[in-house]
N, CA, C and O of each residue as an XYZ file, in Angstrom:
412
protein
N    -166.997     30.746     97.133
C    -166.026     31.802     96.984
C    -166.681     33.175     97.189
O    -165.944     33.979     97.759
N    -167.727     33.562     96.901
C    -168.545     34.592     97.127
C    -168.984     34.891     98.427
O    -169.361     36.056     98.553
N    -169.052     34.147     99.487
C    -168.752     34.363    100.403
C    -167.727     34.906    101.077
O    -167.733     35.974    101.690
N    -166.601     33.929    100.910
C    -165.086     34.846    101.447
C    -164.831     36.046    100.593
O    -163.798     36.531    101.054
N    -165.221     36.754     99.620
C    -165.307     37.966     99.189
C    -166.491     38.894     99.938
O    -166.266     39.965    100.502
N    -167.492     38.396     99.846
C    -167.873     39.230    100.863
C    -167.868     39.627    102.428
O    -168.416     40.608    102.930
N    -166.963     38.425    103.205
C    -166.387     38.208    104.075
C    -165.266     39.612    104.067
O    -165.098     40.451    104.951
N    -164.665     39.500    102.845
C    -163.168     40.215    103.106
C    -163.720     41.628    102.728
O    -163.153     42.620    103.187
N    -164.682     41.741    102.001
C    -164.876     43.359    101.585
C    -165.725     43.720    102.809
O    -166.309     44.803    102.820
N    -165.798     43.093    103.568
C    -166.828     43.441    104.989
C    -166.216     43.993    105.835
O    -166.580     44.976    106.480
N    -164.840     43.187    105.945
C    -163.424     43.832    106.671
C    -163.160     44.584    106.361
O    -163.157     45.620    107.026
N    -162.875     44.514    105.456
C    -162.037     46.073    104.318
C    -162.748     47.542    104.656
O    -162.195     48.622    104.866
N    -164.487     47.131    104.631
C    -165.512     48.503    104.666
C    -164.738     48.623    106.664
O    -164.044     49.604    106.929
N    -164.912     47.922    107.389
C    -164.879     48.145    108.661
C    -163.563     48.591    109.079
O    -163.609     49.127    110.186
N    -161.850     48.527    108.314
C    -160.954     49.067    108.874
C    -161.213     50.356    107.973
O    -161.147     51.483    108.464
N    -161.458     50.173    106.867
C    -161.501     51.579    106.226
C    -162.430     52.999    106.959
O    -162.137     54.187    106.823
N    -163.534     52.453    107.701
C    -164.348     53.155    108.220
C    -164.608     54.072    107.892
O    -165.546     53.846    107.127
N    -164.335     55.734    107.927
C    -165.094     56.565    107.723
C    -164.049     57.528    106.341
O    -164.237     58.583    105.734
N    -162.973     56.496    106.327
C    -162.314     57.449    105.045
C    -163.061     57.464    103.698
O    -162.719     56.653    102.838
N    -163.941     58.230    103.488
C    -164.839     58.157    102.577
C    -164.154     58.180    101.082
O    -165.010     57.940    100.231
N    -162.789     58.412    100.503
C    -161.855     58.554     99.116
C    -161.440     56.633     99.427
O    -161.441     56.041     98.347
N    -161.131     55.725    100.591
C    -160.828     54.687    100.354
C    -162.089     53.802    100.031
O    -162.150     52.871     99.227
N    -163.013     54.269    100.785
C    -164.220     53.169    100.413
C    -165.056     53.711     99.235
O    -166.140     53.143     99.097
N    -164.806     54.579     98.461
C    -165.106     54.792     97.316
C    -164.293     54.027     96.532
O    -164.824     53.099     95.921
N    -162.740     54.273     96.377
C    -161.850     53.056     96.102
C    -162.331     52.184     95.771
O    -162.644     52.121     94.583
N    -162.744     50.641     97.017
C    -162.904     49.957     97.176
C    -164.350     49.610     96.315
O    -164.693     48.656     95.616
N    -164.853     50.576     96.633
C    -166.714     50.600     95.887
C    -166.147     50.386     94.387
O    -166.347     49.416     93.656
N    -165.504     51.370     94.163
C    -165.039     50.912     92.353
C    -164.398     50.370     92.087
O    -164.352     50.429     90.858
N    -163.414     49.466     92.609
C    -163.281     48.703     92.363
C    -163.867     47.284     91.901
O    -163.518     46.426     91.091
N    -165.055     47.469     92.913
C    -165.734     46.310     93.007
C    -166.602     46.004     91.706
O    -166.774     44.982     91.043
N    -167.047     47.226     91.619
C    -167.917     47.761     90.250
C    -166.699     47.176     88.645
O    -167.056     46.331     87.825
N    -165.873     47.618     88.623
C    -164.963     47.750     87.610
C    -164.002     47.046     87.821
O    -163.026     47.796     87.805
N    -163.644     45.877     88.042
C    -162.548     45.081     88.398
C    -161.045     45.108     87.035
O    -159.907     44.683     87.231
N    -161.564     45.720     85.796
C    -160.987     45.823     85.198
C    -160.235     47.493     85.052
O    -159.484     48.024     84.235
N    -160.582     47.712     85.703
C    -159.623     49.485     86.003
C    -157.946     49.006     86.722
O    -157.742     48.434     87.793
N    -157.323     49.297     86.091
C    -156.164     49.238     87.229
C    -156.066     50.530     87.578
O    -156.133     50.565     88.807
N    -155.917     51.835     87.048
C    -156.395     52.538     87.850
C    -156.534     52.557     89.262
O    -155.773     52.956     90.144
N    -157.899     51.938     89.298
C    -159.158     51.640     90.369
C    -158.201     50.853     91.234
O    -157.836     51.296     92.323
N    -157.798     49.713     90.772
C    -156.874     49.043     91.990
C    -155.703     49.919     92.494
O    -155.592     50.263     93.671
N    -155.201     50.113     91.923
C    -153.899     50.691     92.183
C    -154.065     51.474     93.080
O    -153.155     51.403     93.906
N    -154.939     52.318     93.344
C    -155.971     53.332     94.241
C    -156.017     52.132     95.346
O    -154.999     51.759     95.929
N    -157.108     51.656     95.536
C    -157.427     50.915     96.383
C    -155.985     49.855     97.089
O    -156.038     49.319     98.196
N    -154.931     49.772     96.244
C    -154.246     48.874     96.825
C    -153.841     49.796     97.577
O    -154.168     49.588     98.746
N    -153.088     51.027     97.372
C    -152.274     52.167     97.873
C    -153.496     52.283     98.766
O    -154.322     52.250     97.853
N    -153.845     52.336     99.285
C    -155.108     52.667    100.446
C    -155.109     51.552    101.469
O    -155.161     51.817    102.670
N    -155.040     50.055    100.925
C    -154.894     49.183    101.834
C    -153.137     49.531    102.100
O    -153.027     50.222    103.113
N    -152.332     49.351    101.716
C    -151.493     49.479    101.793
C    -150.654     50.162    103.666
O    -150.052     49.734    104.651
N    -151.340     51.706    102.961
C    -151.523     52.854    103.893
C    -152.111     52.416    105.018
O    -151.687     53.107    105.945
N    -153.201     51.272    105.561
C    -153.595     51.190    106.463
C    -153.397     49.571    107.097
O    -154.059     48.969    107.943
N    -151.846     49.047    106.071
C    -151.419     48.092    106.643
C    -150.238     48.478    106.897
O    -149.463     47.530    107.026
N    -149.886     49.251    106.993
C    -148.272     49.797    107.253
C    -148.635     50.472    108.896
O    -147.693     50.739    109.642
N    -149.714     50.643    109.228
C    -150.699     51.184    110.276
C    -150.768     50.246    111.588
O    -150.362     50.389    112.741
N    -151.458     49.231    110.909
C    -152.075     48.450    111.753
C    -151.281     46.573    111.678
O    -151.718     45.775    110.850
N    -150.458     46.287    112.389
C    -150.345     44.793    111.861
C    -150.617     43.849    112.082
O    -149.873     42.878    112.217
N    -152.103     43.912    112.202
C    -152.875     42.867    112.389
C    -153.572     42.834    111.332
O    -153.963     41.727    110.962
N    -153.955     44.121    110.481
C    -154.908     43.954    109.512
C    -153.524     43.777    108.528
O    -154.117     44.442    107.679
N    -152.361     43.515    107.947
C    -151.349     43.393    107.562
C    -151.577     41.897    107.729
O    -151.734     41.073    106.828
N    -151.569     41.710    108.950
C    -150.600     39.892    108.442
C    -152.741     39.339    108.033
O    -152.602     38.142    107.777
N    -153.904     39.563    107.930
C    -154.829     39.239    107.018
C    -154.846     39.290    105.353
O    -155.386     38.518    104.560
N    -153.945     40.648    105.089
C    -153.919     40.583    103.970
C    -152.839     39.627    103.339
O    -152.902     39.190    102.190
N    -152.020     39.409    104.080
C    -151.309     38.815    103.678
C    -151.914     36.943    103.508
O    -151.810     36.095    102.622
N    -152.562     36.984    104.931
C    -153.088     35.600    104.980
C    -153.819     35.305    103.706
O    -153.693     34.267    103.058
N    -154.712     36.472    103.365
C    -155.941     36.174    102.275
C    -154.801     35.740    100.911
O    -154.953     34.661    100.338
N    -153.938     36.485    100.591
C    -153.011     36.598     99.345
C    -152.660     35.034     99.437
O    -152.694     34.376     98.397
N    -152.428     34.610    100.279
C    -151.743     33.079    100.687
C    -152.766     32.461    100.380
O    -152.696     31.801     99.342
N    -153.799     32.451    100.997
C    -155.108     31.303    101.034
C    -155.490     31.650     99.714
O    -155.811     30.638     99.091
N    -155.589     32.805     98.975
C    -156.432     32.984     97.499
C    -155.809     33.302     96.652
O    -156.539     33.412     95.668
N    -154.634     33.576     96.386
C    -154.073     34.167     95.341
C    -153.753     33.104     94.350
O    -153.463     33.475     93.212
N    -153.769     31.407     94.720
C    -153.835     30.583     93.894
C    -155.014     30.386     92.893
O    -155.082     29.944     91.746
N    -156.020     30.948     93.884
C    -157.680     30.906     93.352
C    -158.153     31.607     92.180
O    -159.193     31.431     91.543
N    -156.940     32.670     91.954
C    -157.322     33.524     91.332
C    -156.420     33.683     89.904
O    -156.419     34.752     89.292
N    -155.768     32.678     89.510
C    -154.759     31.597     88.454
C    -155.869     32.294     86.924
O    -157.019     32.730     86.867
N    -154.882     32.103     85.999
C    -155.870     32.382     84.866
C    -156.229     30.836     84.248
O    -155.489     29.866     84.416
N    -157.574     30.800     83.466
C    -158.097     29.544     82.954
C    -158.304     29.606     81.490
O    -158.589     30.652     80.906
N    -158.170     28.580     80.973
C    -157.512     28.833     79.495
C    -158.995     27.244     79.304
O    -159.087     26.139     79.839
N    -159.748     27.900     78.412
C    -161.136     26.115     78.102
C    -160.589     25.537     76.341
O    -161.336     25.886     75.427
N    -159.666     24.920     76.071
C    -160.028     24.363     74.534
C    -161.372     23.059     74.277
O    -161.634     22.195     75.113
N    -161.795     23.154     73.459
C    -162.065     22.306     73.230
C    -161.657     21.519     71.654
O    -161.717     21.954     70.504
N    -161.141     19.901     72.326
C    -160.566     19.390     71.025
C    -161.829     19.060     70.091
O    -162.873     18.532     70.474
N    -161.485     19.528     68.635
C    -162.914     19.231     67.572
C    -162.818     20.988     67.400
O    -162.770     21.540     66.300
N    -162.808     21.429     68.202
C    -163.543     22.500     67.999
C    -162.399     23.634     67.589
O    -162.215     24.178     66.501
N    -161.643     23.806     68.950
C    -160.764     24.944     69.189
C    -159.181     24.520     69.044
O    -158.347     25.393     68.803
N    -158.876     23.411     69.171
C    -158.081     22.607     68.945
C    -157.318     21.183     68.779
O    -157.632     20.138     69.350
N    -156.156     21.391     67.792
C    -156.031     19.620     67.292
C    -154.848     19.287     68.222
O    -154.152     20.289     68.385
N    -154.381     18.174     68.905
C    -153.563     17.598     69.854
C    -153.103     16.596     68.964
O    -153.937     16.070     68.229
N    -151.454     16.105     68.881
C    -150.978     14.877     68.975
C    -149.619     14.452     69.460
O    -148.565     14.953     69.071
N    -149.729     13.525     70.307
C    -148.517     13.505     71.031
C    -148.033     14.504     71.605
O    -149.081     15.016     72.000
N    -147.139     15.250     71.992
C    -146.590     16.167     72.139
C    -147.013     17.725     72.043
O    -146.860     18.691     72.791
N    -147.596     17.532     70.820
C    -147.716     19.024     70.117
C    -149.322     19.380     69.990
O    -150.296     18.644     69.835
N    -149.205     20.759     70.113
C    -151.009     20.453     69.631
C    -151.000     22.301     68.876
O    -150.487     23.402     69.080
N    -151.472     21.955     68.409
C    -152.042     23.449     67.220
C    -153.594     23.781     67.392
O    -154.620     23.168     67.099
N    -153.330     25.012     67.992
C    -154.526     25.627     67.953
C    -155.158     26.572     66.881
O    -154.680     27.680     66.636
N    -156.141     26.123     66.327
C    -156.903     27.428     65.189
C    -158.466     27.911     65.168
O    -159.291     27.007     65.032
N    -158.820     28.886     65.257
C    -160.012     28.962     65.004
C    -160.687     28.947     63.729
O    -160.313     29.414     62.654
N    -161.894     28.243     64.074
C    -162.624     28.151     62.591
C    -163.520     29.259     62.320
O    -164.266     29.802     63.135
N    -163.313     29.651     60.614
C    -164.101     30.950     60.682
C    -165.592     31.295     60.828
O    -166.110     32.411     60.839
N    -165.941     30.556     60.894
C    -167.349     30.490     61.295
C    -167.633     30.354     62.728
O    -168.769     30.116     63.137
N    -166.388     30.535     63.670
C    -166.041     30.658     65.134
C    -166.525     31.978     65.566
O    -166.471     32.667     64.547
N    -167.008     32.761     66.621
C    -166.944     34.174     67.466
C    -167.014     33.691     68.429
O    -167.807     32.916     68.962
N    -165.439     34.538     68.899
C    -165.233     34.348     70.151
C    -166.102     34.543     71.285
O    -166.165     33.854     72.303
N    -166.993     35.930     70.872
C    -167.469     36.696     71.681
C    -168.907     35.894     72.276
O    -169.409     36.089     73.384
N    -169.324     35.108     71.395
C    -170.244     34.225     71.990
C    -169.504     33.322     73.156
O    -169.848     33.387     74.337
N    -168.548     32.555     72.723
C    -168.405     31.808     73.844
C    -168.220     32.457     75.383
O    -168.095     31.713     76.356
């Protein structure tokens, strides 16, 4: 997967080319994935230069198709630990001698 990310931010640096406010964007984004901010910037930038060009348009779109499943949220219990299951139902609790922050 680290590949096709650096695949796609390779593209991204090369249509963006010399607009130096989008590939800063893009730079912080990369840095800070947790800014929306930062995206929101950067999307409005791709955006702007897919409304442009529609070839680099139907890629983004391709990538959204091919990865946007990839990118699903992941949820780890573990039974014993993090949670009890039966039949049907299952109850989750943490034990206090649990931190999250380790796991």
């Amino acid at each position: 997967m680290r590949e096709v990310v650096a695949r796609i931010r390779a593209r991204l640096r090369g249509v963006l080319g010399d607009d130096v406010r989008s590939v800063d964007a893009l730079d912080r984004a990369v840095t800070d994935p947790s800014d929306a901010g930062r995206l929101r910037e950067l999307a409005a930038a791709l955006a702007w230069y897919a409304e442009r060009d529609e070839g680099f348009a139907a890629e983004v779109v391709g990538w959204a198709r091919q990865y946007g499943p990839a990118a699903g949220v992941v949820q780890n219990i573990h039974a014993g630990r993090d949670a009890y299951s039966a039949g049907r139902d299952m109850t989750v609790q943490q034990r206090p001698e649990t931190d999250l922050a380790s796991d």
